[in-house]
C-alpha positions in Angstrom: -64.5 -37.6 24.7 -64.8 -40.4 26.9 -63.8 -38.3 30.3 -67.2 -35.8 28.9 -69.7 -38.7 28.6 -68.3 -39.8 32.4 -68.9 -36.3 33.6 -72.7 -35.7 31.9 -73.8 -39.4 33.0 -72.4 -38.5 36.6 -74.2 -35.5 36.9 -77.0 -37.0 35.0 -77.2 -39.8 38.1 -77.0 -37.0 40.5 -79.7 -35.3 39.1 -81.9 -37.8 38.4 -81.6 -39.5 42.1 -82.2 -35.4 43.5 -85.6 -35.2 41.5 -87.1 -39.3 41.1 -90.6 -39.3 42.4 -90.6 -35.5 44.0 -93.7 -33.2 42.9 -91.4 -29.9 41.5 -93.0 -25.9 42.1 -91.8 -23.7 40.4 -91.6 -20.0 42.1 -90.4 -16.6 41.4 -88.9 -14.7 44.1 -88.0 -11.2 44.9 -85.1 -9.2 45.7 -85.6 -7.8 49.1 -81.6 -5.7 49.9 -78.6 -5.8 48.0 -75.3 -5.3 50.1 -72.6 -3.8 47.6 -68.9 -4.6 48.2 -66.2 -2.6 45.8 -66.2 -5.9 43.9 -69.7 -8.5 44.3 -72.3 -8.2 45.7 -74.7 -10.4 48.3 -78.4 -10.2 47.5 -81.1 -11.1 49.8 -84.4 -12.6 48.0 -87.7 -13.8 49.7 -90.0 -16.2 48.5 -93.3 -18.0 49.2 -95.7 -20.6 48.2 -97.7 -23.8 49.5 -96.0 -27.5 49.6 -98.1 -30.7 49.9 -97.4 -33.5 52.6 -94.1 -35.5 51.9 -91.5 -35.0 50.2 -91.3 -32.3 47.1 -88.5 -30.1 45.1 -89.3 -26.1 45.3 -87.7 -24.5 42.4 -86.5 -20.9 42.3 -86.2 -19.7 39.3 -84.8 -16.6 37.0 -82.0 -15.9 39.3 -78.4 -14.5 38.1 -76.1 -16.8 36.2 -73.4 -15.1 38.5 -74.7 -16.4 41.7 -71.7 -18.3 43.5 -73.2 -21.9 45.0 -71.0 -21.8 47.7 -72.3 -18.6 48.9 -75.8 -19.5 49.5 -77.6 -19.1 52.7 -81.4 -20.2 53.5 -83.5 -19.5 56.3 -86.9 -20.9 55.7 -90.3 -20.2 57.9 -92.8 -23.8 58.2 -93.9 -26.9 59.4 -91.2 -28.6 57.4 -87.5 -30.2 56.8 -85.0 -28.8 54.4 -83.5 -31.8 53.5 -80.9 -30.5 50.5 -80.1 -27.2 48.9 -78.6 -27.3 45.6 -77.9 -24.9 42.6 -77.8 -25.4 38.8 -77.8 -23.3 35.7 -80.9 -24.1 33.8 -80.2 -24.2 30.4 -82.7 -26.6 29.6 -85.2 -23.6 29.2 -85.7 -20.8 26.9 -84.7 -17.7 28.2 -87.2 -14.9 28.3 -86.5 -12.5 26.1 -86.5 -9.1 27.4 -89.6 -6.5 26.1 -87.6 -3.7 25.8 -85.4 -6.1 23.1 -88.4 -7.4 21.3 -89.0 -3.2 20.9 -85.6 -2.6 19.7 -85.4 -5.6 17.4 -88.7 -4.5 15.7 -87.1 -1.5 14.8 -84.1 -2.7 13.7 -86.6 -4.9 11.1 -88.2 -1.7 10.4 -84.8 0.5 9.4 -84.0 -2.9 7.7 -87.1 -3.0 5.5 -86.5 0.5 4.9 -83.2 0.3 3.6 -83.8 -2.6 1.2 -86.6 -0.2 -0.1 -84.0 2.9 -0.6 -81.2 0.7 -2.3 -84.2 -0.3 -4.7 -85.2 3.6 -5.5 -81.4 4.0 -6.4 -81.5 1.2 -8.3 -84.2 3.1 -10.3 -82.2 6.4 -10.2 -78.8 4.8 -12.2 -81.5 3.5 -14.8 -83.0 6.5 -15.4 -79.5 8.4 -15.9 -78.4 5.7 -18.4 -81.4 6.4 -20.4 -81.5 10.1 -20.3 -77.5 9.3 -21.3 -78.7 7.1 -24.0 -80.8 9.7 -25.5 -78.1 12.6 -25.3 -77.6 12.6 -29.0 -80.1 14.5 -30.8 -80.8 14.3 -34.4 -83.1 16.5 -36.8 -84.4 16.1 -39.9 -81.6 18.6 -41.3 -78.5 16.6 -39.4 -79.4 18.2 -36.5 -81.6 19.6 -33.8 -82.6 23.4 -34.2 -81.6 26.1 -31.6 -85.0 26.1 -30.3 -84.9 22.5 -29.8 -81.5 22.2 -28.1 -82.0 24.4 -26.0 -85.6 22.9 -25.0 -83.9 19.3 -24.6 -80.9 20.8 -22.7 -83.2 22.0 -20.1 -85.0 18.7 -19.8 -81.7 17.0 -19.5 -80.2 19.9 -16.9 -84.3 19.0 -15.1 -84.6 15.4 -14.9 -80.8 14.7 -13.9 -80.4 16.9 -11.5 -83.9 15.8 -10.0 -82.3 12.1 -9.6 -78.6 13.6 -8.5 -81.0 15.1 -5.3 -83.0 12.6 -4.9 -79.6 10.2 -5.0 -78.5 12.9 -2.4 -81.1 12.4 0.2 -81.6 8.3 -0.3 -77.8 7.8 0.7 -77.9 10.9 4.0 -80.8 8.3 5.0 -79.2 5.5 4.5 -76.4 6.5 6.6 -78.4 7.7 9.4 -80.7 4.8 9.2 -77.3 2.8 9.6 -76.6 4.9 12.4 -80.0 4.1 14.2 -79.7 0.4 13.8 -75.6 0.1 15.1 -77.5 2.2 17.9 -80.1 0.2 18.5 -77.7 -3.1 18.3 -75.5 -1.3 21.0 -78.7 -1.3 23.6 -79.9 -4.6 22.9 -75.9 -5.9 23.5 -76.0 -3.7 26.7 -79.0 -5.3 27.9 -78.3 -8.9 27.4 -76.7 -10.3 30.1 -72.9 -11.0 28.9 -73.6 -13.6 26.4 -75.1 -15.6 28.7 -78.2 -17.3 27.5 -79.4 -19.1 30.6 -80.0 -18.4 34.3 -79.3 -19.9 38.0 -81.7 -21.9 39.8 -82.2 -22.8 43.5 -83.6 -26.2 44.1 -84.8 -26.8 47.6 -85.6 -30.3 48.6 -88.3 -30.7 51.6 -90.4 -32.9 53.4 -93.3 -31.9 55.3 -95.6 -34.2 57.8 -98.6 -32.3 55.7 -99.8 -29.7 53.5 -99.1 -26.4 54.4 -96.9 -23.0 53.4 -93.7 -22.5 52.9 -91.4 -19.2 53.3 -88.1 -18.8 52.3 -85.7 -15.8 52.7 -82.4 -16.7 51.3 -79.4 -14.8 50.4 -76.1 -15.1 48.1 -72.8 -13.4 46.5 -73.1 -12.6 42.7 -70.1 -11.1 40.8 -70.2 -8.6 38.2 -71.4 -6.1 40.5 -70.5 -3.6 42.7 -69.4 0.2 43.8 -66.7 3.3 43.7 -66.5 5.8 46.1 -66.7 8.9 44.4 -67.1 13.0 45.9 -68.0 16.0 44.7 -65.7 18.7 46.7 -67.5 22.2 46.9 -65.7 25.6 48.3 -67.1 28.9 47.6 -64.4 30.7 49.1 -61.3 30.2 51.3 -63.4 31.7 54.7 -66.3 29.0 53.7 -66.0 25.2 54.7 -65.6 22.7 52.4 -69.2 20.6 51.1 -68.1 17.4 50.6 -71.0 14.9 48.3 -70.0 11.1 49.1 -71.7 9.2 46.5 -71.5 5.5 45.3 -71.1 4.8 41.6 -73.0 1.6 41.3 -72.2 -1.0 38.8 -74.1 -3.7 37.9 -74.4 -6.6 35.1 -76.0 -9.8 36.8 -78.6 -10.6 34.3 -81.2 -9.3 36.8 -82.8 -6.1 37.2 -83.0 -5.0 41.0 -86.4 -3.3 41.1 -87.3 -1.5 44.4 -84.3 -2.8 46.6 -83.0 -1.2 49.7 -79.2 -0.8 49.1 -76.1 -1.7 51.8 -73.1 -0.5 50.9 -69.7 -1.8 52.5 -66.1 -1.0 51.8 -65.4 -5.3 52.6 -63.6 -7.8 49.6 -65.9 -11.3 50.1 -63.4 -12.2 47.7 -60.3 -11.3 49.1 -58.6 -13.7 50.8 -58.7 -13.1 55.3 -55.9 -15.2 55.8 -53.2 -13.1 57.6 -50.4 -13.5 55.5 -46.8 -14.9 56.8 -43.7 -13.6 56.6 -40.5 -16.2 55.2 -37.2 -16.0 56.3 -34.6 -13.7 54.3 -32.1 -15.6 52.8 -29.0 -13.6 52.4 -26.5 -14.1 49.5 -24.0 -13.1 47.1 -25.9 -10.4 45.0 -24.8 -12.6 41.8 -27.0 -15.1 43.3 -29.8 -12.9 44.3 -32.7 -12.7 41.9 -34.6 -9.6 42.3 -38.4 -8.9 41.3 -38.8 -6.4 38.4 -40.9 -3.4 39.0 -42.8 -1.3 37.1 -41.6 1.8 34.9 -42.3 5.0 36.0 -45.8 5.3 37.4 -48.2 7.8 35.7 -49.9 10.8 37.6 -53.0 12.4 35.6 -56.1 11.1 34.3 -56.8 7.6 31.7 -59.2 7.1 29.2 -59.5 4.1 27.0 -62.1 1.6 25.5 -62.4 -2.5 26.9 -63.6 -4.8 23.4 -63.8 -8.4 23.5 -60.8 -10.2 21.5 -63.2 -12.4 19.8 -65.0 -10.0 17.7 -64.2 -6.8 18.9 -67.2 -5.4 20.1 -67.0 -3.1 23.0 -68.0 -4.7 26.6 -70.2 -2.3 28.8 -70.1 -3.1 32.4 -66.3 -3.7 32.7 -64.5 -3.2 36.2 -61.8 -1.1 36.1 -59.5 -0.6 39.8 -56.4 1.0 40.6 -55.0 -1.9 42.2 -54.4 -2.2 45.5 -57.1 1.1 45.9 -60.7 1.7 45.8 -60.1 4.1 43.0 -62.0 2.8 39.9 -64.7 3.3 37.7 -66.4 0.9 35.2 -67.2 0.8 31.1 -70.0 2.7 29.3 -72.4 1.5 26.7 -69.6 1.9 24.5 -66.9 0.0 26.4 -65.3 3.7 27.2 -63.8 4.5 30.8 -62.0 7.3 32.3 -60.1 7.3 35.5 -58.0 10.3 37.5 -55.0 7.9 38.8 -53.8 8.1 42.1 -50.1 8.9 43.0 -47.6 5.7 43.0 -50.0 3.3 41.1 -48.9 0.6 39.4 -51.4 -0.9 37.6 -54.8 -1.1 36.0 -57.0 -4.3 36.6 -59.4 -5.2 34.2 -62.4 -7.7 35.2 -65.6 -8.7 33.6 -67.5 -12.1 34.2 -67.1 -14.6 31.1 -63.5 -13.0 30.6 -60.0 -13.7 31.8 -59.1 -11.1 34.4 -56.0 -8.4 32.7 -53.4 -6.3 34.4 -52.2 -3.5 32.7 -49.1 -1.5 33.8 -49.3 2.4 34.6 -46.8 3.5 32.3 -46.6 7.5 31.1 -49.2 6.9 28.1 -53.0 8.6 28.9 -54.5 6.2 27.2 -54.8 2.6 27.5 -56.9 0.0 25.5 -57.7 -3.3 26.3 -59.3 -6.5 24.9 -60.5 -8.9 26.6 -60.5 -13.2 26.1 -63.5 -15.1 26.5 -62.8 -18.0 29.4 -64.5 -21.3 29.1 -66.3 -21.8 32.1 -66.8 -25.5 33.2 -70.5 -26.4 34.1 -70.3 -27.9 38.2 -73.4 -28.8 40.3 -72.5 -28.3 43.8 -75.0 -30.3 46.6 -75.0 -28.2 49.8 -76.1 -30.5 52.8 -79.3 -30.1 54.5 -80.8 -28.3 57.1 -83.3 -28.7 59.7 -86.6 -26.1 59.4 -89.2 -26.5 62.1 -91.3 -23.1 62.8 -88.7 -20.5 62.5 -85.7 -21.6 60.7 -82.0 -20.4 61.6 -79.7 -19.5 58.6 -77.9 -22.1 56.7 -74.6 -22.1 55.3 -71.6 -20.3 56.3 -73.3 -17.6 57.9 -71.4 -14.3 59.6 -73.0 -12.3 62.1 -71.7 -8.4 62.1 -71.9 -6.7 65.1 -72.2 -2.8 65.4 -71.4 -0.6 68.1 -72.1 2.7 66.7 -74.3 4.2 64.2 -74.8 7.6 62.6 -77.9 9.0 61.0 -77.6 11.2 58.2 -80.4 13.5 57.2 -81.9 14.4 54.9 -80.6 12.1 52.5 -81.6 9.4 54.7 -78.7 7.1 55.3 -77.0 5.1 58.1 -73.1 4.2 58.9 -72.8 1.5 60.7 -69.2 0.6 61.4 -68.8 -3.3 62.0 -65.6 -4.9 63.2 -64.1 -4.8 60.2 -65.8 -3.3 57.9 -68.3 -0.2 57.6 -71.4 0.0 55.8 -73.7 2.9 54.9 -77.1 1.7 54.0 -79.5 4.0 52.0 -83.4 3.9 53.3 -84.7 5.1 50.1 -85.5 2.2 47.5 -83.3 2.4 44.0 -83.7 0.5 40.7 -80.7 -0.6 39.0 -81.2 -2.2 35.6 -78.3 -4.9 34.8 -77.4 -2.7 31.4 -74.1 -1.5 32.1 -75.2 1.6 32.7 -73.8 3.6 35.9 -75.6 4.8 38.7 -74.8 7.0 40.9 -76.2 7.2 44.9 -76.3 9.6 47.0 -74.9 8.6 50.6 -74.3 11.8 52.3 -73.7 15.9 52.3 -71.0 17.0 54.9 -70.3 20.6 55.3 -66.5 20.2 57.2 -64.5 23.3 58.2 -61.1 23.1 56.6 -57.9 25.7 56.7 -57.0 26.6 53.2 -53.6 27.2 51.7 -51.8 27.4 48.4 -49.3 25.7 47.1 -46.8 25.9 44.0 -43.4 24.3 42.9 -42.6 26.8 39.9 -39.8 24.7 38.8 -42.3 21.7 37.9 -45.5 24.1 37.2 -45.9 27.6 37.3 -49.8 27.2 38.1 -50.7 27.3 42.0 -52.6 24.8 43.2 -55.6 25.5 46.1 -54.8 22.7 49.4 -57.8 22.4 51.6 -57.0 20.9 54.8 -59.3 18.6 56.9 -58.6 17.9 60.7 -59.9 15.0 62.5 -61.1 13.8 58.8 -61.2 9.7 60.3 -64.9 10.0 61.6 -66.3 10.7 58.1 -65.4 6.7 56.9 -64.1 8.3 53.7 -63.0 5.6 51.0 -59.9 6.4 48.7 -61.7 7.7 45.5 -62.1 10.0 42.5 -63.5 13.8 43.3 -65.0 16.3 41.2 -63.6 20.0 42.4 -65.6 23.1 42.3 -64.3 26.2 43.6 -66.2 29.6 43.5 -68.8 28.3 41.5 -67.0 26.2 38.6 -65.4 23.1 37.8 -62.3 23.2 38.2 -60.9 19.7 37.2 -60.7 16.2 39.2 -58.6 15.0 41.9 -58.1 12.1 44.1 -59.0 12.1 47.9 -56.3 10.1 49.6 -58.6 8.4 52.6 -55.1 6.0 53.1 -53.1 8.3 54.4 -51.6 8.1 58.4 -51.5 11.8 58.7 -53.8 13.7 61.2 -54.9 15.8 58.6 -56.4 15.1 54.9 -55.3 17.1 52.7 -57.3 17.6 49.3 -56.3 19.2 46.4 -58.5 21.7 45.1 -57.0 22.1 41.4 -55.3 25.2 40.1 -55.7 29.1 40.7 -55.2 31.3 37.4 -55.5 34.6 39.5 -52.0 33.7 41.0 -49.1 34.3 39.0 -45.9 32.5 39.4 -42.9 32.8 37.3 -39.4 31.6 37.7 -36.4 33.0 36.0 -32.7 32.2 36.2 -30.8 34.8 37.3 -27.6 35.4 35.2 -25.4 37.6 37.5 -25.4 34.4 39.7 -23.9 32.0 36.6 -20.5 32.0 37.3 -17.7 29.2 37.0 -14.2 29.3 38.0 -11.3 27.4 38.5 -9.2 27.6 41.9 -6.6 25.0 41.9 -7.7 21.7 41.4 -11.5 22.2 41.7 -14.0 24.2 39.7 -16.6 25.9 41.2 -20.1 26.9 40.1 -22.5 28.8 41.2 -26.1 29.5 40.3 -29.3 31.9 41.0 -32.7 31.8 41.1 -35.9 34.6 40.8 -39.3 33.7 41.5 -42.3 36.3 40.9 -45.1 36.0 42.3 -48.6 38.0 41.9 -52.1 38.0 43.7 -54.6 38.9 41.6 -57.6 37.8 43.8 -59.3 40.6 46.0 -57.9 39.0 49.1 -54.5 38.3 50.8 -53.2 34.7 50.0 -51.2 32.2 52.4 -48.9 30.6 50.0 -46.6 27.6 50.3 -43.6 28.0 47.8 -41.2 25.2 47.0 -37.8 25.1 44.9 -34.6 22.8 45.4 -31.2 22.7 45.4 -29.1 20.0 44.3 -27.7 17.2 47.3 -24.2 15.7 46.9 -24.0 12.0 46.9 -20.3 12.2 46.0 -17.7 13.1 48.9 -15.5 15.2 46.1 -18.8 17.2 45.5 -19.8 19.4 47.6 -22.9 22.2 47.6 -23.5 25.3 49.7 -26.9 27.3 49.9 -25.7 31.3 49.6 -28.9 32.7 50.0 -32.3 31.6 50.8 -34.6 34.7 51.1 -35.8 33.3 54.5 -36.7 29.8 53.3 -36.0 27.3 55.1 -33.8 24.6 53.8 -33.9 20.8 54.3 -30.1 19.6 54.1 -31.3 15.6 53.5 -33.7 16.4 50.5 -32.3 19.7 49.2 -35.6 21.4 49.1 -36.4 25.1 50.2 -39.9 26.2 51.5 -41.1 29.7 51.7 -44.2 30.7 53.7 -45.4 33.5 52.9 -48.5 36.2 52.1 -49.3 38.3 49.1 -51.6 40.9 49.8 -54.6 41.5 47.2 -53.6 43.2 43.9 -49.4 42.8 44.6 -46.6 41.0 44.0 -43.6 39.3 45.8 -40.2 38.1 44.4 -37.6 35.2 46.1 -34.1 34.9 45.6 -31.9 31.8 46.2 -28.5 31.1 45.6 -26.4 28.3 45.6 -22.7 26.9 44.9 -21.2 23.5 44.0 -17.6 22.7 44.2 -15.9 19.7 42.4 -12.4 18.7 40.8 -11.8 20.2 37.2 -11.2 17.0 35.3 -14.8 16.2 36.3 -18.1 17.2 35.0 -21.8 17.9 36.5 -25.0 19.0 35.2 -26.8 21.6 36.9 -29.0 23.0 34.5 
């Protein structure tokens, strides 16, 4: 308690000895560019406004409360000296609540009102039904009511209740959809909020000026809780066509302030990955009993993950949430709903899950499709950070840590209006036309550019892992295209065909891309049972086995086909394996695997054959089925 009322009257001091005697204005500024990296982003603001003689405190206000102090930069236009920059959160004002909130609110009052007003008609309904009950019994003057009668008060009975059993009906359908509405409506104003944060950044620029004048400021800084995926759609029409290719960005963005109008940048750099090169120890070597070893992770999983991000407090699902393949630039982020769904690269490892106001997660790959995460609210410690001051005469130079990129090349890409500019380290692809991206969680996609790229075409299938064949288009010289690692959306011949990853980090000459399966191809692989023999010759057994694999074209074109099977590799000198026949494949002795090239012409059908044997002693055992 004592170390807290230190730390308030500290800053208090600081504070007060930043602003005693200095006139304060109060500005709005507005977002000029926003340069997206795959995880923050740097925004680039420009303000303006007139500043009296002496010394005064301009005060930029409604900024993000994810704006990182550290990261800002000024560059300020005037007869004038910047004499300290320094950033706060202001959560001595009342944030402005949103319009679009104030809408949905009302409603939500209005469903409210409603309901209250429905649970009072049913009220009225179960009183109703205990009075017609009440007055079920009917009595004459005789002992009893005559058939005329009975009947008559039956059918008022048989009326009335099933009148209220309807109306009872229809009060509880509304009911549920007006429940529906409001959980709705609660969703979009959650979405819209920013995080849970009730308060936003300020800048607070100290000047002094020999007189009255004006005062233009153009200043820039990171902000987390944003950023971009490189995502494709891959178009063939047919395997004598070449391959459209549809780079867009799948923009992310929860910052607690709309970007209205802004020209976007984007760039495939980390601000907040560290640049230090990293260092390599020296390997001590040592009994293995003495060696500790670093666990890895369980097999990693191959296909496509789905799951919903909540917050462990209360369970409510987080919009907005970054989700990467780690170590890639495969990732996607949350819906409205908290949902996400990724197609997962080959070999990764993990999942990592990241949201502003929330402790970072890693989630092993493992061979489960779905994956659901919460996420723990972190405490995050107030800090005022005083950034030294600058001189500003005329034209002022940039402030801060500033880094100056350098092109040498640039491509224009038309229509869609777009530039590359490859930097020395990083490349950036700006987009000319204005976007708006509300800070609602919602994604938005951009388009960067349309390449039509001639590929080579060829299928492939392992029928011993999956009898479907699978379309390979192949890219040469892919390198000048500045392609990211990412998620693509196939179409071939005019339909969707599934999702894929383009592998942008591979060495290889030649990017290969996976076009998804091919039904009109039909593969099937048989074991041949003449070929299943075993017998014993003196000390050894010896087995041998056969293979048959069918396959038909049933395209209206010949096919180039790539067709792969195995046969087993001794790691055991008493074991020992020989490849009989091969049908003209070609065998790799290190690996054990066979490929077949061949072509099926239109409407027809090809078979392969291989055999193989394995020899080993007779008190031993292996499995080769």
């Amino acid at each position: 308690m004592k170390y807290s009322f230190f730390t308030l009257l500290y800053f208090s001091l600081i504070f007060y000895s930043f602003s005693q005697g200095f006139p304060e204005k109060k500005i709005e500024s507005q977002i000029q560019e926003v340069t997206l990296f795959l995880n923050g982003a740097q925004v680039f603001e420009k303000a303006q406004t007139s500043i009296p003689a002496g010394e005064s405190i301009i005060i930029i206000k409604g900024l993000s409360p994810y704006l990182e102090e550290k990261s800002i930069q000024v560059k300020a236009f005037g007869n004038f000296t910047i004499q300290a920059v320094n950033k706060r959160m202001d959560f001595l004002s009342e944030k402005d609540q949103n319009e679009t909130v104030q809408k949905l609110q009302a409603e939500i009052n209005k469903l409210d009102i409603s309901m209250q007003q429905d649970a009072l008609r049913l009220e009225v309904l179960k009183e109703k039904i205990s009075l017609l009950d009440a007055n079920k019994n009917l009595r004459g003057n005789q002992g009893g009511p005559t058939a005329a009668e009975f009947r008559q008060a039956l059918e008022l009975y048989d009326t009335e209740l099933m009148k209220i059993k309807t109306e009872q009906m229809n009060l509880d359908q509304k009911r549920a959809e007006k429940r529906l509405q409001i959980r709705q409506l609660e969703n979009q104003i959650r979405s819209i909020q920013e995080s849970k944060q009730e308060s936003k950044s300020e800048i607070r620029v100290r000047i002094k000026a020999p007189s009255a004048g004006n005062a233009q400021l153009e200043f820039n800084y990171l902000v987390a809780n944003a950023g971009w995926y490189p995502k494709y759609d891959v178009r063939v029409k047919n395997v004598n066509s070449p391959m459209a290719i549809n780079y867009k960005a799948e923009v992310y963005q929860n910052t607690g302030v709309d970007w209205n109008q802004v020209k976007l940048r984007f760039s495939n750099g980390n601000p907040n990955q560290s640049g230090m090169a990293p260092q390599i120890d020296r390997w001590d070597l040592n009994y293995a009993r003495l060696t500790v070893f670093q666990p890895r992770n369980a097999q990693p999983f191959n296909g496509t993950i789905s799951g919903v991000v909540v917050s462990a407090s209360d369970g409510q699902p987080i919009p907005g949430v970054s989700v990467l393949v780690k170590g890639s630039t495969v990732g996607t982020s949350t819906d409205l709903d908290g949902r996400f769904n990724l197609t997962i690269p080959p070999r990764a490892g993990s999942l990592m899950f990241s949201f502003v106001g929330f402790q970072s997660q890693e989630v092993p790959i493992t061979n489960k499709s779905t994956i659901n995460v919460s996420l723990i609210e972190e405490m995050m410690a107030l800090e005022e950070v005083v950034v030294a001051g600058y001189q500003a005469s005329q034209k002022k130079e940039m402030t801060g840590n500033s880094i100056k990129i350098r092109g040498n090349s640039t491509l224009s890409a038309s229509p869609l209006q777009t530039t590359f500019q490859e930097n020395q380290t990083t490349v950036e692809i700006s987009v000319n036309e204005p976007y708006t991206i509300k800070t609602n969680g919602e994604r938005t996609l951009v388009d960067l550019k349309n390449y039509d790229i001639p590929a080579t075409y060829q299928y492939k299938v392992i029928p011993k892992l999956d009898k479907d064949v699978f379309l390979i288009a192949q890219l040469a010289d892919w390198s000048q295209y500045s392609f990211l690692e990412g998620e693509s959306n196939l179409y071939f011949e005019d339909g969707f065909v599934g999702r894929s990853i383009l592998n942008a980090g591979v060495l290889e000459d030649t990017l290969a891309i996976s076009m998804g399966r091919d039904r009109s191809i039909l593969v099937q692989r048989e074991k041949v049972e003449s070929f299943t023999k075993k017998r014993t010759i003196g000390s050894n057994v010896t087995e041998s086995r056969g293979y048959e694999i069918t396959l038909r074209n049933n395209k209206s074109q010949t096919i180039s086909i790539e067709v792969k099977d195995q046969i087993p590799v001794s790691v055991n000198s008493n074991i020992s394996v020989s490849a009989i026949e091969l049908s003209g494949g070609k065998l790799d002795s290190d690996t054990g695997i066979i490929t077949w090239q061949i072509t099926v012409p239109p409407g027809s059908q090809q078979k392969l054959g291989f055999q193989y044997e394995v020899k080993y002693p007779k008190n031993e055992k292996v499995i080769l089925d």
